[in-house]
RODO-2510 file (C-alpha; in nm, 4 decimals, decimal comma):
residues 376
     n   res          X          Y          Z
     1     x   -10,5125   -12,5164    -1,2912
     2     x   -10,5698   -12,2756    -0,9793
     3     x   -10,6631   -11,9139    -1,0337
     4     x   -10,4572   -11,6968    -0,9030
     5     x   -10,5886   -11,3243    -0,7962
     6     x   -10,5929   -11,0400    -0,5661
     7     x   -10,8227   -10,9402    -0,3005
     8     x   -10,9768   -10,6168    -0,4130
     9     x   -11,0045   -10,4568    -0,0416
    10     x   -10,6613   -10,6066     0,1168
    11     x   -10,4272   -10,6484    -0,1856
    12     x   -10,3976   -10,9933    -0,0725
    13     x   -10,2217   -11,2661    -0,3188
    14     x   -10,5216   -11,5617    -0,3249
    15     x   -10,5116   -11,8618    -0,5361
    16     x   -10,8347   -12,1163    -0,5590
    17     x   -10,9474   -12,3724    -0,7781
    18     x   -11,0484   -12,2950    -1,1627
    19     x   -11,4136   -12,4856    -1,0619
    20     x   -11,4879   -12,1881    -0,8149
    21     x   -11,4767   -11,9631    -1,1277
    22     x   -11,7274   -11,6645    -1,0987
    23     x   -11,8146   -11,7757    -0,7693
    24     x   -11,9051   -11,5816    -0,4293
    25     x   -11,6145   -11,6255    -0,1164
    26     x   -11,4586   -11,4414     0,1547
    27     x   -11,0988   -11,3385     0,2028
    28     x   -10,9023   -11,5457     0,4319
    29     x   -10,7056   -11,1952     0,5273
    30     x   -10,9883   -10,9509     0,5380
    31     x   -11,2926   -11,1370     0,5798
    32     x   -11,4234   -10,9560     0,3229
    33     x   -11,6946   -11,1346     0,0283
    34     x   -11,5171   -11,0957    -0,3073
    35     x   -11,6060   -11,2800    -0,6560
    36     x   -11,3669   -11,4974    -0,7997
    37     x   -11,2638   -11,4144    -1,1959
    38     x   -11,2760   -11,6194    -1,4399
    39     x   -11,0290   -11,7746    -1,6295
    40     x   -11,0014   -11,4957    -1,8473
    41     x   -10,9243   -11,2543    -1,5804
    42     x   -11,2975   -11,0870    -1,6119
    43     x   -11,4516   -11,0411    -1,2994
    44     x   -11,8565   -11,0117    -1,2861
    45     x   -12,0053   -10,7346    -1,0620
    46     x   -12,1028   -10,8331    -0,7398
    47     x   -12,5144   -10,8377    -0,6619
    48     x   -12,7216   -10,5817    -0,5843
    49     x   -12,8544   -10,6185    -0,2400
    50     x   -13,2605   -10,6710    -0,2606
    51     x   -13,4775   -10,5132     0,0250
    52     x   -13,8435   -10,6499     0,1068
    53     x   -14,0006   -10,3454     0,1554
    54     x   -14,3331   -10,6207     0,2138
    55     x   -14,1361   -10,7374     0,5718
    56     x   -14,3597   -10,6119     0,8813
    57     x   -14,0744   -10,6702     1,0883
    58     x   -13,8553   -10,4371     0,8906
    59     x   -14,1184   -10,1659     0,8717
    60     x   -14,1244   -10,1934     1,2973
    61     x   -13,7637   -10,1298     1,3009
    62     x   -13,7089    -9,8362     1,0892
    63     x   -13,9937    -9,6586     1,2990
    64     x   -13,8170    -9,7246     1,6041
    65     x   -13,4902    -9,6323     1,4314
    66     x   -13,6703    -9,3254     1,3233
    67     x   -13,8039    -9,2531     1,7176
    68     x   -13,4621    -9,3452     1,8606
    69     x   -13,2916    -9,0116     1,9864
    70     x   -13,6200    -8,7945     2,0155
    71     x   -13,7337    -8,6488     2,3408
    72     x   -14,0001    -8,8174     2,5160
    73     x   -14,2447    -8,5287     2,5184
    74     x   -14,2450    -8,4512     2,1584
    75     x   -14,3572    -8,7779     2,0906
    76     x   -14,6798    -8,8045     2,3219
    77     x   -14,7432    -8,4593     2,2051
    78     x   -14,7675    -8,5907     1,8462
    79     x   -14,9230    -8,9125     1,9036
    80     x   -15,1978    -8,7322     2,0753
    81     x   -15,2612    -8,4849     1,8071
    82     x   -15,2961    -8,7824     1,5449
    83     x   -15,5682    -8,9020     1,7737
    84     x   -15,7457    -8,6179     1,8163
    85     x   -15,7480    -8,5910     1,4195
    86     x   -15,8998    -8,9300     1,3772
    87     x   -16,2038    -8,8232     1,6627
    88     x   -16,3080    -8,4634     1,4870
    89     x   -16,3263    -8,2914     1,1764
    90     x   -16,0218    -8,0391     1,2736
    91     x   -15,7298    -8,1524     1,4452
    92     x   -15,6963    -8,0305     1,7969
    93     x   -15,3833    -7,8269     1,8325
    94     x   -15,1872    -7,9120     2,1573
    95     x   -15,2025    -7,5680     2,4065
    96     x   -14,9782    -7,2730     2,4028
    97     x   -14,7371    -7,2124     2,7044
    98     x   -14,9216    -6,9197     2,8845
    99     x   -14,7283    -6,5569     2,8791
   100     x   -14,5697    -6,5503     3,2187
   101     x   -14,7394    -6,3261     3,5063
   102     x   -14,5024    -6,0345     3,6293
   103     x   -14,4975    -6,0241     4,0167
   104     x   -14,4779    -5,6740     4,1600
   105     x   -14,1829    -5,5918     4,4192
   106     x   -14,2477    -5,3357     4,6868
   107     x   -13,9169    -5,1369     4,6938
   108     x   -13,7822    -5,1747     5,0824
   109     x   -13,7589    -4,7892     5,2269
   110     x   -13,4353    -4,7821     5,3885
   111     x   -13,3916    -4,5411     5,7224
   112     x   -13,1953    -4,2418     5,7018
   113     x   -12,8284    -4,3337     5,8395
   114     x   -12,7540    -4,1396     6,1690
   115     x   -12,4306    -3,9446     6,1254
   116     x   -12,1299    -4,0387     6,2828
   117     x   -11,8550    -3,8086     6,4672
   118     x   -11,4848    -3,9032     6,4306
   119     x   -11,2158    -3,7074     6,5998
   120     x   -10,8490    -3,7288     6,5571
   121     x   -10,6310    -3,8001     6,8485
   122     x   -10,3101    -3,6844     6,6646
   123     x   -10,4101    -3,3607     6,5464
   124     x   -10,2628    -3,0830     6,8303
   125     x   -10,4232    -2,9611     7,1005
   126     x   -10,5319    -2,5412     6,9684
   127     x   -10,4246    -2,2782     7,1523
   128     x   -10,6064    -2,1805     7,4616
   129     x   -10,6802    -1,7965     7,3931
   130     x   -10,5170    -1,5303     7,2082
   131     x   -10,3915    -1,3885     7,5949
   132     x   -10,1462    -1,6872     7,5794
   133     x    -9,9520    -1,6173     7,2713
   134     x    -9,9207    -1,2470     7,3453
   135     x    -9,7906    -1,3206     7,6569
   136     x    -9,5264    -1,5441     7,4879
   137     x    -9,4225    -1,2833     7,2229
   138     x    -9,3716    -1,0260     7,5277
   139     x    -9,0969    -1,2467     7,6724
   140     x    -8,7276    -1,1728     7,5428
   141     x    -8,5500    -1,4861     7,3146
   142     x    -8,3369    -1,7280     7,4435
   143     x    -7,9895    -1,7233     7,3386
   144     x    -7,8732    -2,0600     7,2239
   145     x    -7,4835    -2,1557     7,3307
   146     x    -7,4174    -2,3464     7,0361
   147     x    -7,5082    -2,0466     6,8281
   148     x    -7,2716    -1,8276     7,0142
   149     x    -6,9542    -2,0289     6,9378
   150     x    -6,7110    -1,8586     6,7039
   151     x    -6,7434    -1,9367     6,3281
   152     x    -6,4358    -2,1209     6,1683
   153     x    -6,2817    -2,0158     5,8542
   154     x    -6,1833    -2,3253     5,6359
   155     x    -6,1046    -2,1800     5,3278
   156     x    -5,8018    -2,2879     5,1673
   157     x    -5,5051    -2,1072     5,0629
   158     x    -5,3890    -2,1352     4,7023
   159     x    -5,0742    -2,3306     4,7992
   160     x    -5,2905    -2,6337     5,0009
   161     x    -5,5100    -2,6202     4,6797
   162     x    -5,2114    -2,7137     4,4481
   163     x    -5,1320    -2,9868     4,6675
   164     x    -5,4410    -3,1637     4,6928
   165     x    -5,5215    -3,1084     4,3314
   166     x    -5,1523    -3,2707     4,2396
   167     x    -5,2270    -3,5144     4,4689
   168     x    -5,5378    -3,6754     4,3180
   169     x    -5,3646    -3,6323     3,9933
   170     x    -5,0828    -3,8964     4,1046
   171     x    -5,4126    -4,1499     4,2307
   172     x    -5,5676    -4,1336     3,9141
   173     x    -5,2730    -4,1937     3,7046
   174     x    -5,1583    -4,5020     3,9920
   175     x    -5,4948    -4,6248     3,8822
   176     x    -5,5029    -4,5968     3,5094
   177     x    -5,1740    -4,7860     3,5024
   178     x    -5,3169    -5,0559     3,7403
   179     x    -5,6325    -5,1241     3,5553
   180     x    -5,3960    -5,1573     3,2089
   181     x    -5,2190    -5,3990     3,3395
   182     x    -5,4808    -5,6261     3,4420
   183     x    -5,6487    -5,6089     3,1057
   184     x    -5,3354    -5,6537     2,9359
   185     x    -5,2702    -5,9903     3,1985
   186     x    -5,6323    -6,0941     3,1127
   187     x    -5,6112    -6,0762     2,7805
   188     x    -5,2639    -6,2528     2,7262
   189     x    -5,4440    -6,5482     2,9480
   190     x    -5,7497    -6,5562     2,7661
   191     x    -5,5584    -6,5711     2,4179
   192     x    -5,3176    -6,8784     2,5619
   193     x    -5,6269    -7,0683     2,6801
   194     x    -5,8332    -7,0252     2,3161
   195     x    -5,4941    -7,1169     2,1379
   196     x    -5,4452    -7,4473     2,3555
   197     x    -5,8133    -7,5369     2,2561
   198     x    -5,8323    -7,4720     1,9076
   199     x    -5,6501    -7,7773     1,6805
   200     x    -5,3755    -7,6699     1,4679
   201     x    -5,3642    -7,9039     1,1497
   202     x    -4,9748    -8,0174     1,1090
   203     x    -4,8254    -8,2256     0,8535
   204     x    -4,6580    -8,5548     0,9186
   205     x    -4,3158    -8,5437     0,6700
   206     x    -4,1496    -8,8701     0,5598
   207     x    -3,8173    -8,9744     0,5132
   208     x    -3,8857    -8,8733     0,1149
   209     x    -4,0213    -8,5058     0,2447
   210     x    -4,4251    -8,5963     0,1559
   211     x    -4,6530    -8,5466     0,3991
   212     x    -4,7613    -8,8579     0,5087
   213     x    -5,0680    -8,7959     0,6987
   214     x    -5,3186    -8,4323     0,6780
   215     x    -5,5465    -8,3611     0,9096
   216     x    -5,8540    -8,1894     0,7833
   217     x    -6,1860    -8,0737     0,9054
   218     x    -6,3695    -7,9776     0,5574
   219     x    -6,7367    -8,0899     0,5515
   220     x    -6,6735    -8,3625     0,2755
   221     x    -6,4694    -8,5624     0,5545
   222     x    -6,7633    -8,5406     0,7972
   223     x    -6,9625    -8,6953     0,6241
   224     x    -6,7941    -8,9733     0,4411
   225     x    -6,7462    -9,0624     0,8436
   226     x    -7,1140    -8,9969     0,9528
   227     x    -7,2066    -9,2292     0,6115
   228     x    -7,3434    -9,5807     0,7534
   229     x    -7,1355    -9,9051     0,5709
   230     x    -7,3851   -10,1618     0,4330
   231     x    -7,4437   -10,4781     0,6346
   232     x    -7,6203   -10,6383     0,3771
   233     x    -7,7094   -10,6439    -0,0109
   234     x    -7,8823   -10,8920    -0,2437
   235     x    -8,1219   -10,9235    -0,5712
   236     x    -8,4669   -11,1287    -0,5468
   237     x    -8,6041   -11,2519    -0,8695
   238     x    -8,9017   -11,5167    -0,9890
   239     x    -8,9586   -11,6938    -1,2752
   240     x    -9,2761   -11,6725    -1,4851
   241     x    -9,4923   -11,9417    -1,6455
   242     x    -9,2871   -11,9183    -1,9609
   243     x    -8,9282   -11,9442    -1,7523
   244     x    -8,8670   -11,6201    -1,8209
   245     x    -8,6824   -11,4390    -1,5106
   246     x    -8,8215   -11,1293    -1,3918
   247     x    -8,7381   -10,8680    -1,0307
   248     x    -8,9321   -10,9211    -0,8006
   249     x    -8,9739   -10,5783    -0,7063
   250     x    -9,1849   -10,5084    -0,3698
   251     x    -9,0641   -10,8210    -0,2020
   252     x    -9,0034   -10,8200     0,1757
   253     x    -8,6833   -10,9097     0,3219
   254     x    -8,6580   -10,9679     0,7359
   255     x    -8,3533   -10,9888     0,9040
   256     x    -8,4221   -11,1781     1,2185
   257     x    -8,1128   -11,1981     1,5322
   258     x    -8,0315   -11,5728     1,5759
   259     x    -8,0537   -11,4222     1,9489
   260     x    -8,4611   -11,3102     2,0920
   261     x    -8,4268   -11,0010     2,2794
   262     x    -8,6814   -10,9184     2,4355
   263     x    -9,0493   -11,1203     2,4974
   264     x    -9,2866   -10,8426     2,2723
   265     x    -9,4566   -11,0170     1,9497
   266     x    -9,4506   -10,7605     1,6712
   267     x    -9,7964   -10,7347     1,4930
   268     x    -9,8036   -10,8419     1,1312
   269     x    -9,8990   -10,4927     0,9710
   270     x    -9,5962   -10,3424     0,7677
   271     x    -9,4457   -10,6201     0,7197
   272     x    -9,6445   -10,7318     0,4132
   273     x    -9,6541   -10,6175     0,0589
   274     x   -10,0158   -10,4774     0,0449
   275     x    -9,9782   -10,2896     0,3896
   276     x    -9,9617    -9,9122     0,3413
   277     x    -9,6277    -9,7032     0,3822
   278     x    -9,6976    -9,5650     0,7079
   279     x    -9,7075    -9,8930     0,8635
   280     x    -9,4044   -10,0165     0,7088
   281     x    -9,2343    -9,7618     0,8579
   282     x    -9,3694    -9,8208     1,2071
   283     x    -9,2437   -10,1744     1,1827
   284     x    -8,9148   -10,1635     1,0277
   285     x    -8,9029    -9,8774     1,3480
   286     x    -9,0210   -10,2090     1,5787
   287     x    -8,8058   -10,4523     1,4093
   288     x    -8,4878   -10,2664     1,4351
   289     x    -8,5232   -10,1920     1,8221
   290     x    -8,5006   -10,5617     1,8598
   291     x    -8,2081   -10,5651     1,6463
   292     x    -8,3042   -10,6732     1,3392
   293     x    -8,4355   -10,5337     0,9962
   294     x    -8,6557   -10,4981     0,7279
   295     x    -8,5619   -10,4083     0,3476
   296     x    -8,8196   -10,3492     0,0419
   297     x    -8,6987   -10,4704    -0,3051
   298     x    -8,6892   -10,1394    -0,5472
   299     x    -8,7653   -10,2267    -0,9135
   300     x    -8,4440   -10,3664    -1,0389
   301     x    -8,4933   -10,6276    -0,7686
   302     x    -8,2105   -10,4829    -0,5565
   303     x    -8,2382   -10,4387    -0,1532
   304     x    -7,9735   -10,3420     0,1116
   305     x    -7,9868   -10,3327     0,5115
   306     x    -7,7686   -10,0619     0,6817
   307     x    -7,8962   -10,1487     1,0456
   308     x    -7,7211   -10,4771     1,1713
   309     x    -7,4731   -10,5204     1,3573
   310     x    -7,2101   -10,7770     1,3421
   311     x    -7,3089   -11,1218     1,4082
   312     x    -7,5884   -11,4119     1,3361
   313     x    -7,9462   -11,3501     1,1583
   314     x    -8,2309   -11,5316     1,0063
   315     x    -8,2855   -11,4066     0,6423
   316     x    -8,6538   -11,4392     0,5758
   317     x    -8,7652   -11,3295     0,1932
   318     x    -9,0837   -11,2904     0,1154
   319     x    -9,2085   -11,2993    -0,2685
   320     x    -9,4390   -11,0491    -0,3975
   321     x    -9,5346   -11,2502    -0,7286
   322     x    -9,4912   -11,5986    -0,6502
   323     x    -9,7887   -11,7630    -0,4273
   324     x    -9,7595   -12,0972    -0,2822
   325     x   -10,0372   -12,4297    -0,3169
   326     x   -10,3155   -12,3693    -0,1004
   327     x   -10,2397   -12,7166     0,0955
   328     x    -9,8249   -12,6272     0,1012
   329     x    -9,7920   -12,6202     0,5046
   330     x    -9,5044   -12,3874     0,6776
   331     x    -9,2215   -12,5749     0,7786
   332     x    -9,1944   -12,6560     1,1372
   333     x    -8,8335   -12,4309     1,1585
   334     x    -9,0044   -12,1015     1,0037
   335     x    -9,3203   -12,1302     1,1806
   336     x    -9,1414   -12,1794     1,5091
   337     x    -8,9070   -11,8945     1,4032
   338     x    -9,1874   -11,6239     1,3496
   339     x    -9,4095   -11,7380     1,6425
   340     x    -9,0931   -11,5968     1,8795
   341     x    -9,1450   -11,2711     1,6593
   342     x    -9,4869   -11,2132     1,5501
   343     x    -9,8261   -11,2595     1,7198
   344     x    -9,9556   -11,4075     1,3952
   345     x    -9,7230   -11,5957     1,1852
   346     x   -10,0016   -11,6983     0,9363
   347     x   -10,1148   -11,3954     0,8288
   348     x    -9,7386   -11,2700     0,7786
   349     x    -9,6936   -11,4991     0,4611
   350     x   -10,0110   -11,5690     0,3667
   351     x   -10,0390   -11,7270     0,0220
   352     x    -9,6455   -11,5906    -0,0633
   353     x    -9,3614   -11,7839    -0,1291
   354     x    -9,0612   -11,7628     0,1030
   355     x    -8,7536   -11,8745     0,1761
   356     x    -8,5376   -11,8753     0,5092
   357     x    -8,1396   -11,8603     0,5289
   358     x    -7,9252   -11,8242     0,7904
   359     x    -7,6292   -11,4818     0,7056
   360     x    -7,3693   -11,4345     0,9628
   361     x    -7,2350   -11,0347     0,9394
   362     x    -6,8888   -10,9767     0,9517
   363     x    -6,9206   -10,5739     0,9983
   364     x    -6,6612   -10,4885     0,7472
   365     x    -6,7816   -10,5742     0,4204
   366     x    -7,1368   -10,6398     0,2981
   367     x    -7,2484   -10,9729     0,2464
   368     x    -7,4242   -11,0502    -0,0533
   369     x    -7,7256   -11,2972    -0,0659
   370     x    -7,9955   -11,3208    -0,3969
   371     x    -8,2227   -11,5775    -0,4620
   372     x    -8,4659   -11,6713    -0,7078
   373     x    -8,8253   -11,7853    -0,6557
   374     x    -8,8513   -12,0782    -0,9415
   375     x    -9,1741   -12,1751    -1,0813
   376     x    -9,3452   -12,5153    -0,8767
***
């Protein structure tokens, strides 16, 4: 009877044969070496690794791995200080760096700048003596004609003043009842347009006087529209040793088009039951772009699939507790079906049991599809 186990580092499902009991082998997933358990389910520690510290070959390659990294220099400086120990009594010490020499400038003696005269050419010409502006006062002023014209009186009367004053009164009011009426035009256009735009729930009345339809826009109706319908629901189960039927909760459950769209091969990580969350999310992500999907069995055994559309798929379940033989091949169909999707088909199912279906959805209700993984 094979024993049947998990891989300690990948989670992988292994089965081998009860003779390789307590025995050393790798994982056909990881690659990792594990030890097989016994029949019992007790699994012996794995072996200490031994190091011959005796190995000359060893003892050269840690001191090169302890010389790797370490500047050139330092290490002729210390090799020739171990010789120099083995040759004397004392140890010769390599030479201090000598104290730098300080070099003595002669400060450069810098000529005494020659001033420099700058004269304005805008400024005005002086005066030429005193004699010239006495003989200008002496002169009698010019009389300017403009300055001789008669000054005009432009003061109002009181009579123009009422006029004028009566006069910008009228504008002002002309105005006031101008700028009212736009507003009041504006405004009456505004208020038409916003009323036009906003939609007035009305009730349809029958022939019985009940409304027959109400239009409402409450939040509750928003989202019972925005709520995605259920393409597809099911229940995976597997039967134990003693026949006894049990969920097989974490199960895997692709939903492959009938159609390929598209020429990218997915990469197995996600899509398997020991992958981490984080990865199944990336691929469901992956998987629905090319218009399938990818559903997780919760612990009553129960999965569901909002993301299809309506049409032809390839159901693909994968069991989490069942394992197949170790010489059960993959039918031709299946392996021809995940080599269009997957750029290793092998390591998708593994050591698991599976079964493939076709499931056509019809977009209105959800189609229901369980199975149950009996015992070989």
């Amino acid at each position: 009877m094979p024993i049947k186990f998990r891989c300690e580092h990948c989670r992988q499902f292994l089965g081998i044969s009860h003779t390789k009991s307590g025995s050393l082998v790798d994982c056909p997933t990881c690659g990792r070496t594990i030890r097989v358990p016994d029949p019992e389910g007790f699994v012996q520690p794995m072996p200490e690794l031994k190091l011959n510290l005796k190995d000359s070959k060893l003892a050269t390659a840690l001191e090169e791995l302890a010389m790797f990294g370490q500047d050139a220099a330092v290490v002729e400086s210390e090799s020739a200080v171990a010789v120099s120990e083995g040759e004397g009594n004392s140890p010769k010490l390599p030479p201090a760096p000598s104290a730098p020499v300080p070099i003595r400038v002669e400060p450069v003696v810098i000529a005494k700048p020659i001033p420099i005269e700058i004269y304005d050419t805008q400024k005005p010409a002086p005066v030429a003596s005193m004699q010239e502006l006495a003989a200008l006062a002496s002169q009698p002023p010019t009389r300017d004609p403009a300055a001789e014209q008669p000054m005009v009186d432009v003061e109002m009367t009181f009579g123009q003043r009422d006029v004028v004053r009566e006069s910008l009164k009228r504008t002002g009011i002309s105005w006031i009842v101008i700028a009212s009426l736009l507003s009041f035009i504006v405004g009456f256009a505004v208020g038409r347009w916003d009323r036009s735009s906003v939609a007035v729930s009305k009730e349809v009345v029958g022939p019985d006087g009940k409304p027959l339809v109400a239009k409402s826009n409450s939040p509750a109706t928003a989202v019972s529209l925005s709520k995605q319908n259920v393409a597809v629901r099911g229940r995976i189960t597997y039967q134990t040793d003693s026949g006894e039927r049990r969920f097989d909760r974490g199960a895997r459950v692709l939903l492959l088009p009938e159609k390929r769209a598209g020429t990218t091969k997915l990469a197995v990580n996600g899509f398997r039951s020991a992958d981490a969350d984080a990865d199944g999310q990336v691929a469901a992500a992956s998987l629905r772009a090319l218009g399938g999907d990818v559903a997780i069995v919760d612990d009553a055994g129960n999965f569901e699939s909002t993301a299809l559309k309506p049409g032809t798929y390839r159901i693909l379940a994968l069991s989490h507790f069942q394992s197949r033989e170790d010489r059960a091949a993959i039918e031709p169909s299946v392996k021809a079906l995940l080599e269009s999707y997957f750029d290793k088909p092998e390591q998708l199912l593994g050591k698991c049991r599976y079964k493939l279906a076709d499931l056509k959805v019809s977009g209105q209700d959800a189609e229901i599809w369980d199975y149950l993984f009996e015992r070989e």
